[in-house]
N, C-alpha and C positions, 0 to 999 in steps of 0.2 A: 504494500500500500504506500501510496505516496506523501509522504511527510514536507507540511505546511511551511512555509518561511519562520514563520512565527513557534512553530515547533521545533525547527533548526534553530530555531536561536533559543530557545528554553534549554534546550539539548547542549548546545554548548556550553551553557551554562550549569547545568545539573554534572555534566562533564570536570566544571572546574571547582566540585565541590559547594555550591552555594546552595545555599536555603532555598524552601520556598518563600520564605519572605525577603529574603534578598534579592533574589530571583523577580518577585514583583516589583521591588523595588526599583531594579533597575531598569526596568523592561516598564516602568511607569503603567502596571496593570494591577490586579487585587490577586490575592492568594488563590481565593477561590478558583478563579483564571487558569493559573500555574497548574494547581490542582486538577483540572481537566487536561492541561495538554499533557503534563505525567505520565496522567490514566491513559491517555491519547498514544501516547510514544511504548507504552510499555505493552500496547496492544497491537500497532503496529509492527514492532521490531520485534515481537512475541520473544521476551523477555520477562521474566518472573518478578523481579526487584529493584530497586532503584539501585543499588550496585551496580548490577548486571546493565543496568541501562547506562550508568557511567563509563564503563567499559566500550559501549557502542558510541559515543562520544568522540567529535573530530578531535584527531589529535591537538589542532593547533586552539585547543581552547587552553590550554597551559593552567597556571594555576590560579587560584580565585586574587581578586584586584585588591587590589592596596587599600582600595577607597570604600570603605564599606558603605553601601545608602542606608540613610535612617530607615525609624519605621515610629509609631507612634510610641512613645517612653510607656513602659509601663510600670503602674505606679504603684508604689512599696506598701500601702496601705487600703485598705476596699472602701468603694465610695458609698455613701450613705445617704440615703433619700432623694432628696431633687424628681422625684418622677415626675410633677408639673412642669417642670424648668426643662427636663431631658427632651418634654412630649412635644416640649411651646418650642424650645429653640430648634431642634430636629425641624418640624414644621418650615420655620422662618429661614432655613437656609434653604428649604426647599426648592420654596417660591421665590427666594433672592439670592445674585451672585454677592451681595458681598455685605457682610454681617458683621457688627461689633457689640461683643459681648462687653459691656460697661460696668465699672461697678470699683469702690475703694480699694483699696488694697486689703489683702485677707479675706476678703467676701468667699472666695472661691470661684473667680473666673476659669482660670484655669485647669483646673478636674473638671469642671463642668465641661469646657471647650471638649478636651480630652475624652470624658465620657460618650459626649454626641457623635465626637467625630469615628469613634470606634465605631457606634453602632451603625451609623451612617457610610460607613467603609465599604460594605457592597452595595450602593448604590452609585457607586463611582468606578469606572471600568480600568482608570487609571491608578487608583490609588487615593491615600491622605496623605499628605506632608504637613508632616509639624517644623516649626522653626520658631527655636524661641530666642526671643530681642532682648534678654536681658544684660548680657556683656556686652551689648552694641549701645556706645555713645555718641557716635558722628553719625547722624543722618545721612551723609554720605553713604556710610557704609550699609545698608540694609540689605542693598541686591547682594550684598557682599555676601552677607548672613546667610540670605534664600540659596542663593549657588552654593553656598556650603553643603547646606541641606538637600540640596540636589547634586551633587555632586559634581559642580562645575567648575571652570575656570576662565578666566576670562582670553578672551579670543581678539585675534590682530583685526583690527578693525572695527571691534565692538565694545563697548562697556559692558558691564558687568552688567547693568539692567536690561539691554538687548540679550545677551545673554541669555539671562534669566527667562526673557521675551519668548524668544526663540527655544528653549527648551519647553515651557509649556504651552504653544500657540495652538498644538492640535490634539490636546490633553484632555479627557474630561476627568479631572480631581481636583478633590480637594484639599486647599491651605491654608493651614492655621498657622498664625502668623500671633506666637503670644507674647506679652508683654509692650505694647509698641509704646505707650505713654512717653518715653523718654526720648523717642524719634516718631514722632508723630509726622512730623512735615515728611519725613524721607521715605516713609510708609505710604502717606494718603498719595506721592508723585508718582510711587512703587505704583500701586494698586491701579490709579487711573490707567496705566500702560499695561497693565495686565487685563484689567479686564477689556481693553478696545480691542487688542488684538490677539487673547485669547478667548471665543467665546463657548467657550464647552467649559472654563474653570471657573469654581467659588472660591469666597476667600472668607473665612469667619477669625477675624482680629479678636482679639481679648485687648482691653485698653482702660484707664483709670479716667480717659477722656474722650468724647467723640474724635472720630476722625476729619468733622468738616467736609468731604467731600459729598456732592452732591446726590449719585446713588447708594450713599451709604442707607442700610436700613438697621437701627440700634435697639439691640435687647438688653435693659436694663438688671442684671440680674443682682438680685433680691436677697435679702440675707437670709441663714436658714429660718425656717418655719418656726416659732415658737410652741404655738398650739393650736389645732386644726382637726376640729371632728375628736378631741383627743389624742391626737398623734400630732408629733414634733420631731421634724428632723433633728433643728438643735441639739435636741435631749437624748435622739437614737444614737446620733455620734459621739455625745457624751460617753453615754453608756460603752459602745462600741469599745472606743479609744481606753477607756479604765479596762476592760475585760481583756482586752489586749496586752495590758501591760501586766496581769493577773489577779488583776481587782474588779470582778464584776459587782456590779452592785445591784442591791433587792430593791423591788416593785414599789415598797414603801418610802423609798429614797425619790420617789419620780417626782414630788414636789420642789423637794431641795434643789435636785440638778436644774428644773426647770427654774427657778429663780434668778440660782447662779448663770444659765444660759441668758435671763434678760438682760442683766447687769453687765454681761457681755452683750450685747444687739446681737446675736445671735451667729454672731462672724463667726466664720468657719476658722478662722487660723488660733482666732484667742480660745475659743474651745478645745481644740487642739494642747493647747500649753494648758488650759486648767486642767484637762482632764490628765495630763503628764505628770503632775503634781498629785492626783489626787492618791497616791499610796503612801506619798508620804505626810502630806496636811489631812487628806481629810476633807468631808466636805465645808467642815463647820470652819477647817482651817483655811480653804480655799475664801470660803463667805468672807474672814475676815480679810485676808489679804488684797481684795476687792476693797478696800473700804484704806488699803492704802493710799496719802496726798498723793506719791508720785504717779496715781492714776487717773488724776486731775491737772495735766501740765494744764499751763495757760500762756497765753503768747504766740507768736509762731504767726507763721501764713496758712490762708480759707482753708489752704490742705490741711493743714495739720487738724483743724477741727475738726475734720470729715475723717479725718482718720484717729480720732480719739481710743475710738473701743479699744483697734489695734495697739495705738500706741501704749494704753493702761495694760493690757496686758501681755507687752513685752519688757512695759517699766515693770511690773509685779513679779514676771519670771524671773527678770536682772535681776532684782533687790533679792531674790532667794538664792541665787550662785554664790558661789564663796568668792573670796575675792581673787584669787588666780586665775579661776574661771570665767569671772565678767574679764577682768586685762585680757585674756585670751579672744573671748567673742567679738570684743572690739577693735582687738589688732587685726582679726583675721577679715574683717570686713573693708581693709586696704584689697581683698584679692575679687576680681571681676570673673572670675572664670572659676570652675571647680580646682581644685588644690588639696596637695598630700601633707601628711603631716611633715614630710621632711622639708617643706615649703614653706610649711606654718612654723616649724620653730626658728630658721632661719630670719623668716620675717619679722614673725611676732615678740623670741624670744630676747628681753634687754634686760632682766635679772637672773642672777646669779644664781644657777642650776635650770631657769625656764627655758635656754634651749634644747634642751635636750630630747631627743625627738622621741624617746619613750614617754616623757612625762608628757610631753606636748598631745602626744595619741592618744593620752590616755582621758586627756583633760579632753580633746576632741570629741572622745567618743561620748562622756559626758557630757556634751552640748546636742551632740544627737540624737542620745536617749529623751532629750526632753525636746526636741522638735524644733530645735535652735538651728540644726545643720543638716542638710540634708547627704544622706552616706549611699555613694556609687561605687560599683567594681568595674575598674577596666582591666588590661591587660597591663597599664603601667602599677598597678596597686588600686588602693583603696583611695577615692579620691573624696573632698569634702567640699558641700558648694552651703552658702548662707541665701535663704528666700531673699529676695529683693525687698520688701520691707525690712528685716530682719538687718538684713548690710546698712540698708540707709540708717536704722537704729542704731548700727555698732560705730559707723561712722560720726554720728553726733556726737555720742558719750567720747569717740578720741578727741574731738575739740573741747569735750565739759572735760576731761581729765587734763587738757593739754598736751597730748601724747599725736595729735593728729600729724604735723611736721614730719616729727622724728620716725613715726608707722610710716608714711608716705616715703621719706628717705630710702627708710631702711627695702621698703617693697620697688623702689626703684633700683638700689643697689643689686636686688637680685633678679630685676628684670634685664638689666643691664648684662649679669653674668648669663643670664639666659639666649640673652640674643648675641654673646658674644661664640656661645657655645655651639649656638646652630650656625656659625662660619662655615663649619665643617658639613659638606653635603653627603649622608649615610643614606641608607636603605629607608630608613624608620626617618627620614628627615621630616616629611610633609603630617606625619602626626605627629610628631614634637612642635613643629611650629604652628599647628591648629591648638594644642595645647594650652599654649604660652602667650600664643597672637592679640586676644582681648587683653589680656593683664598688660602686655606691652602698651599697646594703646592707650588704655587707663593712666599707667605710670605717666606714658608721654604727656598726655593731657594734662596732666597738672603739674609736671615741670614746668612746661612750655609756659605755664604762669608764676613760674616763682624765681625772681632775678638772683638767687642767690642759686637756683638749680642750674645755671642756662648751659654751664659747660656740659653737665650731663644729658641735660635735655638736649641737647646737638651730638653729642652722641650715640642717643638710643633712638635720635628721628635720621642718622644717619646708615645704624644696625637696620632699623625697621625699612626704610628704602630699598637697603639690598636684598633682605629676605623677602619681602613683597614680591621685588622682581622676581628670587627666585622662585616660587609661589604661582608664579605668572598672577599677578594682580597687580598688571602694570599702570594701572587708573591709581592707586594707591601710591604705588612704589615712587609715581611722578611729584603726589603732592608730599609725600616725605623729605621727597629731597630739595625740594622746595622751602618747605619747613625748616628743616636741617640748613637750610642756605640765612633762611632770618634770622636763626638762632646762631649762628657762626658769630665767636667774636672779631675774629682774624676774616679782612674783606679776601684775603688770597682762599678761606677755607670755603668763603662766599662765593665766591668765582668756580671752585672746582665741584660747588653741589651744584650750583648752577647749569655747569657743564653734561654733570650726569645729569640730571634733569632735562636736560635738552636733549639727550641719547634714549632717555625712557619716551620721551615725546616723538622719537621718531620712529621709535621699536609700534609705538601705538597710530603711527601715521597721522599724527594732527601737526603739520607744517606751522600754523599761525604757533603754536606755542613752542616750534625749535627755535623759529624766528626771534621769537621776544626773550625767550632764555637764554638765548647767546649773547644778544644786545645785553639783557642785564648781567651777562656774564664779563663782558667788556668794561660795563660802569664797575665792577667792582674789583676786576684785574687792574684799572688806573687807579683806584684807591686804595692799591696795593703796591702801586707803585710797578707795576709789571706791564710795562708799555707792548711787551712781543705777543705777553699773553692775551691783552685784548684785542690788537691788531688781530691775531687768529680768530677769537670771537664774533671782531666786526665782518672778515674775511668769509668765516665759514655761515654767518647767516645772510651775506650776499648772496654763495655758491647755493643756501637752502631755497630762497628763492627761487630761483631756477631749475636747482636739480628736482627737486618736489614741490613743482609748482601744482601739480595736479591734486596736491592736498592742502590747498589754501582754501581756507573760506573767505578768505580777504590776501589777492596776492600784491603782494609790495610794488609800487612801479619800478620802472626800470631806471630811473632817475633816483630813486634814493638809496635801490643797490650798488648805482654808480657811485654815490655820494659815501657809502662804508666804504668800497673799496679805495676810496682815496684817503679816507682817515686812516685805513690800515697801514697804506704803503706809506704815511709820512710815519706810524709807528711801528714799524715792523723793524728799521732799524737793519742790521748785519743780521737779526738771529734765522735759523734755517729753520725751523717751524714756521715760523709768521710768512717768512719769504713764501713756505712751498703754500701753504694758505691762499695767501693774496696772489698767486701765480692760477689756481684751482679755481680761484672767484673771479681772475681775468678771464680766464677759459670757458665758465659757465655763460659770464654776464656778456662781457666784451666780443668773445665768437660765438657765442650760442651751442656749446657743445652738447649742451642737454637737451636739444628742441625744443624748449620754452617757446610759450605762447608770444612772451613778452620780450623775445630776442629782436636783436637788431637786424631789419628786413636785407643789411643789404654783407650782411657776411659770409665770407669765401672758403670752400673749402682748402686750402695753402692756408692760409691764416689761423684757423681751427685748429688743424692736425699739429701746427707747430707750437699753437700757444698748449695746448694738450700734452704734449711730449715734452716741452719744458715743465707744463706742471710735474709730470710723470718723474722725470731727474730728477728734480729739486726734492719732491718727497720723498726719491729713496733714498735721498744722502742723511734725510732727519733720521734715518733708521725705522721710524713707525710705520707698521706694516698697514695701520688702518687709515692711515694719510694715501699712502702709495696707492690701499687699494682703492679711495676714492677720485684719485687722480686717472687709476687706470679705467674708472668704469666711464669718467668723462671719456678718454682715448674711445674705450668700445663704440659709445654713443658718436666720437666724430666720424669713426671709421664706417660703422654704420651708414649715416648721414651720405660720407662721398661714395657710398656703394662696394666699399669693400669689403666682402663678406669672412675671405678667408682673415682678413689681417683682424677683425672684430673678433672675429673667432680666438684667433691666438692669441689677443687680447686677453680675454675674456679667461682662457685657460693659466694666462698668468696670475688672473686677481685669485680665481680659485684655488691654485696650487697655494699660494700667499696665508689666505685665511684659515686654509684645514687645516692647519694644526693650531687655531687660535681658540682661547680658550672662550666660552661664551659668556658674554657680559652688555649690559646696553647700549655700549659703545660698538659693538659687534654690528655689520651691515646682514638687513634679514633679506639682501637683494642683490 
């Protein structure tokens, strides 16, 4: 019998060891799916087992990929009522592509989202995607987040958001997209692009805020249920959560909890922590504990009020930590990303015996018994993440103790070692740096604001540019280095991020920004007093002009390329860099070697080949081979021009011979 495209490709994949849920994964379909082509294949190729059928498997499906595709988290605790919520919001995504579930923080947007989206997973042929926005701080970055989650990277010619575009445009699934409050704008610009020109996908957001955009349709979700017909969620999860920890409680207690569930509004997360407590207060102990001041802050911004409950009772759970245990909770709330203990005592530990990474795990594990941390297994170890309220809690108390500086310090010094460590490209590189990538960013962030950080903060925005590139998240890698260019004390260190940043800009084919990077690469080689270095700057965003004129959105005239090349040649001086430069920039602009639009109508070929071939000398005397080889690719191009095919040719085979043994880096020609 004859086997389907689509069952070749399940097959190669069953082939390379992968799940059925990976398998749908990647293959953007539902389990159920896989599940039938299986059954399909293993009837076909009349094979008895999925072994056996691995066996029959094309060889060239090799071993399973590096990049595992999500799937939806599943979650370490069982969810507890909501059936009105599960029934209404199911419904509301039905009938709309794009949903936001609203609500404070702690409410339970997210189990909720989670919940729906499970059950709502075969009604989608493609799949759910989860992707949570909680380590994501630049709006910027959101596609960034979603390609993660789908397994992308970004492509020559495209942002990340086409990208993202273009892997779901003929998708039908669903994407939950949680946490977005903190990048709302970078979301609601995300979504609009998503939904025009993907129309088979929904998107149900979780957010502490409307999205604003116009087909948004928002489901306010609700705290839990107090009491209802005599049933309360509130009180079930109470219950739940105690019987869990091995304290169930009796029938006759059902007034008590209920009380204590008001005094909480009924928030799912502060239930959570009371009921964490209750083996060792009590309920009468819990009662009182409530009735602590620090569950009355006052002050603060609109948020804060609206997040009262939660806040009382995460000040209630503090106030019962011991004190090495609060210092811990809110050092560790410097880290934006999940993290190990060997990460936390490092970070967090500044008294004498606290780093020590057994006590620190051990103190850990005590903040997750009580629902303070949330505890994942990967394959690096046991790794420890703080809820996004919970972080923003730990992070205030470092400003009320004064410790915030010195946490932040200390968590840049080891983002610092971290990205010096990923220099080195290994096997296991691309999940070390998915790792470590948000906490980077976080650290940079708030260097970049602290004048007493700024040498560090130009060093981890200059680590982050290279690994971005290497990453291929050259949309990124560009504004890094850019970054890394402001932050530079020394104008000469200003000049060489400039430089790279003008090489990321051209790996990404957007000309107006080689253009303007060199130039400001120029201003800040003369403030450096390096006359040769900017002449090359002014020289080579003449020669861009021309050579990649086809990627302008605004192409320079030819008069004010003229007008660099003449500042170059008065500063170029004896040095043979700037020389073969401005030799390269007379060849493009002066003879037209590139066929520019905006060349001079009445140039000869004698003139071309010769102003070409002096470029061509002059760069090989600099020794750089990426000079040479842009001089020779003008040669190819003039030789071209006068119709000589073979000498283009052997042209051509010199720049190649030149480059293959170069190593790859932004400066590298991708042409």
């Amino acid at each position: 019998m004859e086997i389907s495209p689509r069952e070749a490709e399940v097959l190669e994949l069953v082939g390379a060891r992968l799940s059925n849920a990976e398998i749908a994964a990647r293959l953007f379909i539902s389990v159920r799916t896989v599940e039938s082509h299986v059954s399909s294949l293993l009837r076909k190729l009349e094979v008895q087992d999925r072994r056996a059928l691995t066996q029959r498997a094309p060889t060239s499906a090799g071993a399973a990929p590096s990049h595992r595709a999500p799937v939806l988290p599943a979650p370490l605790t069982s969810f507890v009522g909501r059936v009105s919520e599960r029934t209404e919001l199911t419904k509301v995504i039905k009938a709309h592509r794009q949903v936001t579930a609203v609500g404070p923080g702690g409410v339970g947007k997210t189990r909720l989202a989670l919940a729906v989206a499970a059950e709502a997973a075969g009604e989608y042929a493609d799949g759910v995607w989860f992707v949570d926005l909680v380590p994501v701080t630049d709006p910027d970055m959101t596609a960034t987040a979603v390609a993660g989650a789908l397994g992308l990277g970004e492509q020559p010619g495209r942002d990340m958001t086409e990208s993202v575009v273009a892997a779901l445009a003929d998708r039908h699934a669903l994407l939950v997209l949680d946490n977005c409050e903190q990048v709302v704008h970078g979301v609601a610009l995300l979504i609009e692009r998503l939904l025009a020109r993907c129309p088979r996908l929904t998107v149900l957001a979780t957010s502490r805020a409307r999205l604003m955009v116009p087909f948004e349709r928002v489901y306010a979700v609700p705290p839990l249920s107090l009491a209802v017909d005599g049933e309360s969620d509130a009180v079930a999860l109470f219950m739940e959560r105690a019987a869990a920890v091995g304290w169930p409680l009796d029938p006759p207690l059902y007034d008590q909890v209920t009380a204590i569930c008001a005094r909480l509004d009924g928030m799912a997360l502060a239930i959570e922590l009371a009921a964490a407590r209750y083996p060792t207060l009590g309920l009468d102990g819990i009662t009182s504990a409530l009735s602590h001041p620090l569950r009355m802050l006052t002050g603060g911004s609109r948020a804060d009020e609206r997040h009262r409950s939660v806040r009382a009772a995460l000040d209630w759970s503090h106030a019962l930590l011991e004190p090495a245990d609060r210092a811990l909770l809110r050092r560790v709330s410097v880290f934006a990303a999940p993290f190990t203990a060997a990460a936390a005592a490092e970070v967090a530990g500044i008294e004498e015996g606290m780093a020590d990474e057994g006590l620190v795990a051990d103190g850990l594990a005590r903040l997750a018994e009580q629902s303070l941390l949330v505890v994942t297994a990967s394959q690096g170890g046991t790794e420890y993440r703080a809820l996004e309220t919970i972080r923003q809690y730990g992070t205030e108390r470092l400003a009320e103790a004064g410790e915030l500086v010195d946490a932040r310090s200390r968590h840049l010094r080891w983002c610092l070692a971290k990205a010096a460590g990923l220099a080195v490209v290994r096997e296991d590189w691309r999940a070390r740096f998915d790792l470590v990538a948000d906490d980077l960013r976080a650290a940079l962030a708030w260097a970049a604001g602290q004048p007493e950080q700024r040498t560090d903060a130009y060093d981890l925005a200059r680590h982050l540019a290279e690994l971005t590139y290497t990453r291929n998240l050259t949309g990124e890698s560009q504004r890094r280095y850019e970054q890394a260019a402001a932050l530079a004390i020394d104008p000469a260190a200003t000049a060489s991020m400039l430089r790279q940043a003008a090489a990321v800009a051209g790996c990404r084919t957007v000309g107006d920004d080689v253009y303007r990077l060199h130039r400001a690469s120029a201003d800040a080689a003369r403030r450096a007093g390096d006359t040769a270095g900017a002449a090359a700057d002014l020289a080579t965003a003449a020669t861009t002009a021309f050579r990649f004129s086809t990627l302008f959105v605004r192409i320079p005239p030819r008069e004010e390329a003229l007008a660099l090349i003449s500042e170059a040649r008065e500063l170029a001086g004896d040095d043979p860099a700037a020389q073969a430069a401005v030799a390269l920039a007379e060849a493009g602009v002066l003879a037209d070697a590139f066929g520019a639009a905006q060349g001079p109508p009445g140039n000869a070929v004698p003139e071309t080949i010769a102003r070409t071939e002096r470029a061509v000398e002059l760069a090989r005397r600099t020794g750089d081979p990426l000079a040479e080889s842009a001089a020779l690719d003008a040669l190819t191009g003039a030789q071209s021009w006068a119709g000589d095919t073979f000498a283009a040719a052997a042209t051509a085979r010199r720049r190649i011979t030149l480059l293959s043994s170069m190593p790859i880096s932004p400066r590298a020609p991708t042409s």
